[in-house]
C-alpha positions, 0 to 999 in steps of 0.5 A, spaced: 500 500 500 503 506 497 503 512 502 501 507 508 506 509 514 509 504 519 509 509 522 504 510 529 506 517 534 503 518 540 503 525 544 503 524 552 503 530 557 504 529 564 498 532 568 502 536 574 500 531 579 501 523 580 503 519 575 497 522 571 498 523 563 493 525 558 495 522 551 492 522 544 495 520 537 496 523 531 489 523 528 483 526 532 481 522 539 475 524 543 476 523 549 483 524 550 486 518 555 489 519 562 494 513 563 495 514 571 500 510 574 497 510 581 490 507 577 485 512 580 484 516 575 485 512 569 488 505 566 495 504 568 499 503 563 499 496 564 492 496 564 492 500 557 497 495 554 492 490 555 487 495 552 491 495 546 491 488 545 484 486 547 482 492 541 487 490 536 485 483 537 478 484 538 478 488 531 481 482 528 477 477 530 470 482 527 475 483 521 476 475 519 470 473 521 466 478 516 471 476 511 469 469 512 461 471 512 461 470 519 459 477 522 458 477 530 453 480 533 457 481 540 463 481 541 467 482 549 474 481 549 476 480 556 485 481 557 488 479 563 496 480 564 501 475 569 507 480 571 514 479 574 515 479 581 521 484 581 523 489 576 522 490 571 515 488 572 513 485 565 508 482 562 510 474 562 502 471 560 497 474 556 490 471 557 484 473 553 478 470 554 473 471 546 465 472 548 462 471 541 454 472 539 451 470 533 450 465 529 458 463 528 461 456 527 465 454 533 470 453 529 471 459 525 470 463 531 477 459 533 480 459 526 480 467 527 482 468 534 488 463 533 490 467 526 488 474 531 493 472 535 498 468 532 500 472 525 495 479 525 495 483 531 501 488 531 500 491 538 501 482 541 507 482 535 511 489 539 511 485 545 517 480 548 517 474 543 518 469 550 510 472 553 506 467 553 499 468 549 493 464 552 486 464 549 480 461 550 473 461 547 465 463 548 460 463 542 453 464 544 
């Protein structure tokens, strides 16, 4: 795709107290998004990578399973993440739990989050390769 950049910027600004930020990317974003350290008055940043990657992947999912003329109804994404003890605190598993409505083979919904998280989802591919990716799946 020509003129398509790899390219993805985000803007932080500190809020003067805490561990507040406000962020927002290059295109437009209502509202803006508060990253809070402490997490009192927003998603950790932590809590804002497995935000990312349950956006991402949950995006995926909805892309593959249309593609395939199996358009969900609903879809949660559920992301849990288990941290080192001692720093630095990374991530060293990622769960995420599919809940998927409409009527959708079982197999496909499967077959699109395992390509989501094995092969498409850029924000999964950014990370540490050791991290493991769990997964299961819902479809109601």
């Amino acid at each position: 795709m020509a003129g398509v950049s790899n390219r993805r910027a985000v803007e932080m600004e500190w809020l003067g107290d805490g561990l507040r930020f406000r962020g927002a990317g290059s295109e437009p974003v209502t509202p803006d998004v508060i990253l809070d350290g402490d997490s009192q008055d927003g998603p950790s940043p932590t809590q804002a990578l497995l935000l990312a990657a349950g956006g991402c992947a949950g995006a995926d999912v909805v892309h593959i399973l249309t593609k395939m003329r199996q358009p969900p109804s609903a879809l949660r994404v559920s992301v849990s993440g288990i941290r080192r003890q001692e720093d630095p605190r990374r991530f060293m598993e990622i769960h995420f739990r599919f809940e998927v409505q409409g009527e959708i083979e079982r197999a496909k919904v499967e077959h699109a989050v395992k390509l989501s998280v094995e092969k498409y989802c850029s924000v999964l591919h950014s990370l540490a390769p050791d991290i493991t990716v769990r997964h299961d799946v819902e479809v109601a």
